[in-house]
C-alpha positions in Angstrom: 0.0 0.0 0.0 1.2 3.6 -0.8 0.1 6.3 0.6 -0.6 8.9 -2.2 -1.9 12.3 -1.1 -3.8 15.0 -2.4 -2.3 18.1 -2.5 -5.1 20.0 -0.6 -4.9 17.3 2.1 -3.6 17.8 6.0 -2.0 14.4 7.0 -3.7 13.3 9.8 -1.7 10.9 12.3 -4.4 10.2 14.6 -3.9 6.8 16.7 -0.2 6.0 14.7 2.3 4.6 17.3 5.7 4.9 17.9 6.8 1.5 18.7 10.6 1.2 19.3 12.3 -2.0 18.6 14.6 -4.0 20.8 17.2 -6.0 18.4 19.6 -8.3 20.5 21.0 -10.3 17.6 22.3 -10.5 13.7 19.4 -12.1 12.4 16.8 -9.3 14.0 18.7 -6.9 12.7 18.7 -8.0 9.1 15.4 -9.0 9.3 14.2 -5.6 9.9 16.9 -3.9 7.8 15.2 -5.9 4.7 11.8 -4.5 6.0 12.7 -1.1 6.3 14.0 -0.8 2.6 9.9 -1.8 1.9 8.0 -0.7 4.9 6.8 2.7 3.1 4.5 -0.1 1.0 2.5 -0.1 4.6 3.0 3.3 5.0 5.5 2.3 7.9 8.0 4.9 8.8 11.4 3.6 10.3 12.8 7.1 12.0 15.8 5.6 13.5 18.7 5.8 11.2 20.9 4.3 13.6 20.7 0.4 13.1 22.5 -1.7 15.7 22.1 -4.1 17.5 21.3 -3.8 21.4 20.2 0.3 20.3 16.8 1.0 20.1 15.4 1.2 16.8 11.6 3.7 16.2 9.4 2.9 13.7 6.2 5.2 13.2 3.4 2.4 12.7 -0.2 3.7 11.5 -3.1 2.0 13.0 -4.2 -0.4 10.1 -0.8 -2.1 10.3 -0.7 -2.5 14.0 -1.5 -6.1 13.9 0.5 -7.2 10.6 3.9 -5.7 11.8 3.0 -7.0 15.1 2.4 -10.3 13.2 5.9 -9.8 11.5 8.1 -8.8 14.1 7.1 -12.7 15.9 7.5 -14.3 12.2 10.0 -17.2 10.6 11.3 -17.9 13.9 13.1 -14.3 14.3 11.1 -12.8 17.2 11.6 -9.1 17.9 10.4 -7.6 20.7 9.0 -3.5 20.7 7.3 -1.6 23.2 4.6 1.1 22.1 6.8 4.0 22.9 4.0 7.0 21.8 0.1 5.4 21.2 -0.6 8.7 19.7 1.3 10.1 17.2 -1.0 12.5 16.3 -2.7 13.7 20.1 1.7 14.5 20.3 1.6 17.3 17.0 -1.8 18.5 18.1 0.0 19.0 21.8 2.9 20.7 20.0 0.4 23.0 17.8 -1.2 24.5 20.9 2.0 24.7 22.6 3.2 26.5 19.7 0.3 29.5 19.8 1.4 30.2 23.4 2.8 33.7 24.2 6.9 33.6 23.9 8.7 33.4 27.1 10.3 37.4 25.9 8.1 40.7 27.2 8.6 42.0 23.8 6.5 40.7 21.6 8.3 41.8 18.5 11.7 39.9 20.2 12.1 36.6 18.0 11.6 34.0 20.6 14.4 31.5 20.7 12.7 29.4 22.6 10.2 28.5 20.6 9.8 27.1 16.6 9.0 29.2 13.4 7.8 29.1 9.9 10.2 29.6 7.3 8.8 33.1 6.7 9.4 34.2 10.2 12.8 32.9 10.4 13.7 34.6 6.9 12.3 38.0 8.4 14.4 37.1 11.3 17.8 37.1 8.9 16.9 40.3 7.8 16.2 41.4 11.4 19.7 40.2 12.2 21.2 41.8 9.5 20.0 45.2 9.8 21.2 44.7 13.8 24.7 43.6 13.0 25.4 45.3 9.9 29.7 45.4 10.6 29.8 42.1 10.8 26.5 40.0 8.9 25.9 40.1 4.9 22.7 38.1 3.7 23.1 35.6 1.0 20.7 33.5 -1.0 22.0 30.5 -2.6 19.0 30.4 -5.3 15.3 29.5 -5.5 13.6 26.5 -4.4 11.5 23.9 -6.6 8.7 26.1 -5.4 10.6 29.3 -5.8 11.0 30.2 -2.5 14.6 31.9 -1.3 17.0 29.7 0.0 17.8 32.4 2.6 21.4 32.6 4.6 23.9 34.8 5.9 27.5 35.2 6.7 28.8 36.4 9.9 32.7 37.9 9.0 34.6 40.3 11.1 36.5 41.8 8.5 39.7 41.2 10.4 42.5 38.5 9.3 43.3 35.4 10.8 46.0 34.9 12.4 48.5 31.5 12.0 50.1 30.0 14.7 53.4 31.8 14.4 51.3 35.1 14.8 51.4 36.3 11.7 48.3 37.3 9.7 47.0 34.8 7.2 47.1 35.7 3.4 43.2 34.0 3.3 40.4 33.7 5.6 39.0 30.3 6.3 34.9 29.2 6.3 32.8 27.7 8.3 29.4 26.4 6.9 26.4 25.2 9.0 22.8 24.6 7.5 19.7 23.2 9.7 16.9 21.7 8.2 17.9 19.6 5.0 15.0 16.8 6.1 11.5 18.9 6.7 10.5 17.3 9.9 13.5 18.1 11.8 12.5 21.0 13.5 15.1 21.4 16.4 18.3 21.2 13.1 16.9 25.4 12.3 16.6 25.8 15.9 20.0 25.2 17.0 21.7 26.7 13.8 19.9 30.0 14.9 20.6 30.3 18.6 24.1 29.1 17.6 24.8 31.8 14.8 22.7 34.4 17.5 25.1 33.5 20.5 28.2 34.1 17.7 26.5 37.9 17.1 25.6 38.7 20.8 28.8 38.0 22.2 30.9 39.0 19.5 33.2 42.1 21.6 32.3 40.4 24.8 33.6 37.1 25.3 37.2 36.2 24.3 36.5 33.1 22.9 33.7 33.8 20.6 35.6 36.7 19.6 38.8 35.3 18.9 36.5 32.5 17.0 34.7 34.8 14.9 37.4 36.9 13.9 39.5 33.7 13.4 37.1 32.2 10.9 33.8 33.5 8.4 30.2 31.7 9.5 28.1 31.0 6.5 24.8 29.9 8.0 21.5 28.3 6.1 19.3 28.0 8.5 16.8 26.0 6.4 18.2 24.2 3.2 15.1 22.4 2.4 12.6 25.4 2.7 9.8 24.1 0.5 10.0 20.7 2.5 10.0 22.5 5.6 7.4 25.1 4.7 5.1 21.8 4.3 5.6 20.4 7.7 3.9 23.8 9.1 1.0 23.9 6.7 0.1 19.6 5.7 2.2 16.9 6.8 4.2 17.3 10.4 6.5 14.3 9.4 7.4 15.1 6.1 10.9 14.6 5.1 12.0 15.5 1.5 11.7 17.8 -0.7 8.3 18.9 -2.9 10.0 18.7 -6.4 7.3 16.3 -8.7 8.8 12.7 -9.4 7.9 10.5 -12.2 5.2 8.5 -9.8 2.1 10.9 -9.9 1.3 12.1 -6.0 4.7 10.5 -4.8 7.1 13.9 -4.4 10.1 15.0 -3.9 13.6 13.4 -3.0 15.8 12.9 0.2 18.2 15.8 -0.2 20.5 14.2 2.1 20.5 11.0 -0.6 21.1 13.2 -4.0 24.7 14.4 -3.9 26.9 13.5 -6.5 28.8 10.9 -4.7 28.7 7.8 -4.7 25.3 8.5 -5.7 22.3 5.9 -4.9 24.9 3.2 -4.2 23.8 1.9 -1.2 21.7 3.1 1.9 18.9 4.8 -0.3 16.2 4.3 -2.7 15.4 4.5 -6.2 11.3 4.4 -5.4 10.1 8.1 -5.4 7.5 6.8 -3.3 10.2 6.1 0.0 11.9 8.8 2.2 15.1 7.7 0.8 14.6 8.0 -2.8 17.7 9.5 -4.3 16.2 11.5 -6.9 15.9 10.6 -10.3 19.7 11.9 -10.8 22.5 12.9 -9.0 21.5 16.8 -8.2 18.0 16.3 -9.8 16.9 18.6 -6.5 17.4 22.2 -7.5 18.3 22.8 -3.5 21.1 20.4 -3.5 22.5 21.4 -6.7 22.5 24.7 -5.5 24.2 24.8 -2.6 27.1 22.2 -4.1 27.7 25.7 -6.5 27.7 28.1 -4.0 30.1 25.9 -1.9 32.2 25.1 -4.9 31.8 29.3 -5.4 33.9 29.8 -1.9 36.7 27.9 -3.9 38.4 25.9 -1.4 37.8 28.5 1.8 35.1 26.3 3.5 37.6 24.2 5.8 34.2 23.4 8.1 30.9 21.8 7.7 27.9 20.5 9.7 24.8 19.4 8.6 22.7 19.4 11.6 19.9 16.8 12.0 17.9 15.0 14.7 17.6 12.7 16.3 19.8 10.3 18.4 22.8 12.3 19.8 25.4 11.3 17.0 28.3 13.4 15.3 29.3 11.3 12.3 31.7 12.2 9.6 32.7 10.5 6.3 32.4 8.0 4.8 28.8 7.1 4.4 28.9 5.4 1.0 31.4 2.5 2.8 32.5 1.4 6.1 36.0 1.9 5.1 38.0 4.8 6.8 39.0 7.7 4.8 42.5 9.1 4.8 41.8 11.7 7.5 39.7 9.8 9.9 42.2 10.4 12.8 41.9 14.3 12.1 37.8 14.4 11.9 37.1 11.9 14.5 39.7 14.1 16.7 37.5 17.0 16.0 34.3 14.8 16.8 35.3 13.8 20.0 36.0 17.5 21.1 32.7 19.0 20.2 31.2 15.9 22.3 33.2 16.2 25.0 32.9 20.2 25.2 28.9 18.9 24.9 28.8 16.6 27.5 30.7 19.2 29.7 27.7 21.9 29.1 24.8 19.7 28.9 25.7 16.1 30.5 24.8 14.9 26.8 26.6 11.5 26.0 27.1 11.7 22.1 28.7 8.6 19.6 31.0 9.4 17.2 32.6 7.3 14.0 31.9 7.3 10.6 28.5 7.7 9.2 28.5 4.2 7.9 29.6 2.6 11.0 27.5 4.6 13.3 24.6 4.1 11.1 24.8 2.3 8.0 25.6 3.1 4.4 23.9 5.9 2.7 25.5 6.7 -0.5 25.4 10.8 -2.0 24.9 12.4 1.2 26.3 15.8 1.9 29.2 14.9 4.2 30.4 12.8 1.4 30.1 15.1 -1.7 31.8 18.2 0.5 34.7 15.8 1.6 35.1 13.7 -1.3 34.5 16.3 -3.9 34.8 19.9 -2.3 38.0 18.8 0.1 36.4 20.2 3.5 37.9 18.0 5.9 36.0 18.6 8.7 32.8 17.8 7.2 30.4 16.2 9.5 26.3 15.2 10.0 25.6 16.1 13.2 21.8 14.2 15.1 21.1 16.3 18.0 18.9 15.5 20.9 17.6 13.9 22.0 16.7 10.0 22.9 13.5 9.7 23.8 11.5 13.2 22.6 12.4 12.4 18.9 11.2 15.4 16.7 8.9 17.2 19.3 12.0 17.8 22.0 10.6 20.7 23.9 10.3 24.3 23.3 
């Protein structure tokens, strides 16, 4: 069964479960792996991309395949055991809509709240809002027009000032960082965080040393939503939506995972050639106009971006290449270095317990994602996909 929708239709999620999986041995997990590359034939939505064994896997189950999948999971002598971890997918986003009309937490009610999630239009006004505050130091950028023609709608934080190398003199060029927050739709908290990151950079810029000395150390490109039309749909029809909106060649199956359709390595492994799945590749190698664009406006920077993160949620993870292959690129040592200090400065802050390894070993292979293509093809080292909190919440973590 596919579920094909109209475009004037709000997805309803009334009575679908979460059920999370327990797998305890090789032949569970492959049995469900084999599952989960058909499971959108039920409409059944695995939301885990973290498949290991003894690690809890969550599967979005709606309520006319309860009692199959519960049939299947006991099946051919390969018993799985889950536990209904939400019985009401859809009483959760109706919570999360009310909670979301509340006043924000600020006196001002023309503050931007950062405590709180926005539409793509408010957080656009809020670049402009930021730009016209911070004009030394933050020039907007678009990187180009969506499928549906909205702006793809960044900025750049620069201090104007040199770097400096390690013997003290100034550097000749200035070195890039680039972060972007919500490449798959339904991840709400990725924009979030990219925000109050980039807004912490601003506010203390002058005032603490370290963010200082960061800032004018380095330039911040920030997209705070790369998949703006796939975003834009979670607010108005379909809270779980993942991919883009761009037509495919199934009628009322659209768009593609844009974390699947970089050109590298491209639909290899780890993703899907149906149009129909949240995996599907794309019907090409940059076939989503988002993707395509941001590869040229990266290649653009020619060779300055040293720095990426492609923030995601959920699970607590901070991956880096390869995720076409489990083998270990050249510079493993360096990246997983520079994973393991972000996680430890985390867990230091927060009390958060991160993993950290390649994408492939941490979660499995998924050929043409983004950490790839800007490591393989655009020679950022430290390119990394960051899942943020949290365990348990999944893609309601509080306000």
């Amino acid at each position: 069964m596919v579920i094909l929708v109209n475009a004037n239709y709000t997805r309803s999620y009334a009575n679908h479960q979460l059920w999370r999986l327990h797998v305890t041995n090789r032949e569970q997990l492959a049995k469900i792996l084999a599952f989960s590359r058909i499971a959108h034939l039920h409409d059944i939505n695995f939301w885990s991309e973290h498949f290991r064994i003894h690690e809890p896997i969550d599967v979005r189950v709606p309520p006319e395949a309860i009692d199959g999948f519960a049939d299947f999971l006991t099946s051919d002598g390969v018993k799985i055991k889950h536990v209904v971890h939400m019985a009401d997918i859809g009483a959760i986003i109706e919570r999360q809509r009310i909670l979301q009309n509340l006043p924000p937490s600020s006196s001002n009610p023309n503050d931007f709240a950062y405590d709180k999630y926005h539409t793509v239009e408010d957080i656009h006004a809020w670049v402009d809002q930021i730009v016209a505050t911070y004009p030394e130091i933050v020039t907007p950028f678009t990187v180009g027009k969506s499928y549906e023609n909205r702006d793809m709608k960044g900025f750049k934080i620069s201090s104007k000032k040199m770097a400096t190398k390690r013997d003290g003199t100034k550097a000749t060029t200035k070195k890039a960082v680039w972060w972007d927050g919500g490449i798959h739709a339904r991840e709400w908290i990725s924009p979030a965080t990219v925000i109050y990151i980039a807004y912490n950079l601003l506010s203390n810029y002058g005032q603490d040393p370290t963010i200082t000395h960061l800032v004018d150390q380095f330039d911040y490109y920030i997209l705070p939503v790369f998949n703006v039309d796939g975003y834009a749909y979670t607010w108005a029809k379909d809270r779980l939506w993942r991919k883009t909106r761009s037509k495919t060649s199934v009628p009322l199956c659209y768009g593609a995972d844009p974390n699947r359709n970089w050109d590298y390595h491209w639909c290899e492994s780890g993703a899907s050639s149906d149009p129909c799945a949240d995996t599907f590749c794309g019907e090409k190698a940059f076939s989503e106009i988002e993707t395509a664009q941001v590869a040229k406006f990266i290649t653009n920077q020619q060779g300055t971006i040293v720095h990426y993160i492609n923030f995601h949620s959920y699970s607590q993870l901070w991956m880096s290449p390869w995720s076409y292959t489990t083998l270990i690129p050249p510079q493993f040592k360096l990246q997983d270095d520079g994973s393991i200090q972000a996680i430890t400065a985390l867990t230091a802050v927060h009390g958060t317990r991160y993993q950290h390894g390649t994408i492939a070993q941490i979660i499995y292979a998924a050929s043409g994602s983004t950490a790839d293509w800007t490591y393989g093809t655009a020679n950022v080292t430290f390119s990394y996909g960051v899942e943020l909190r949290d365990t348990g919440c999944i893609f309601w973590i509080g306000e």
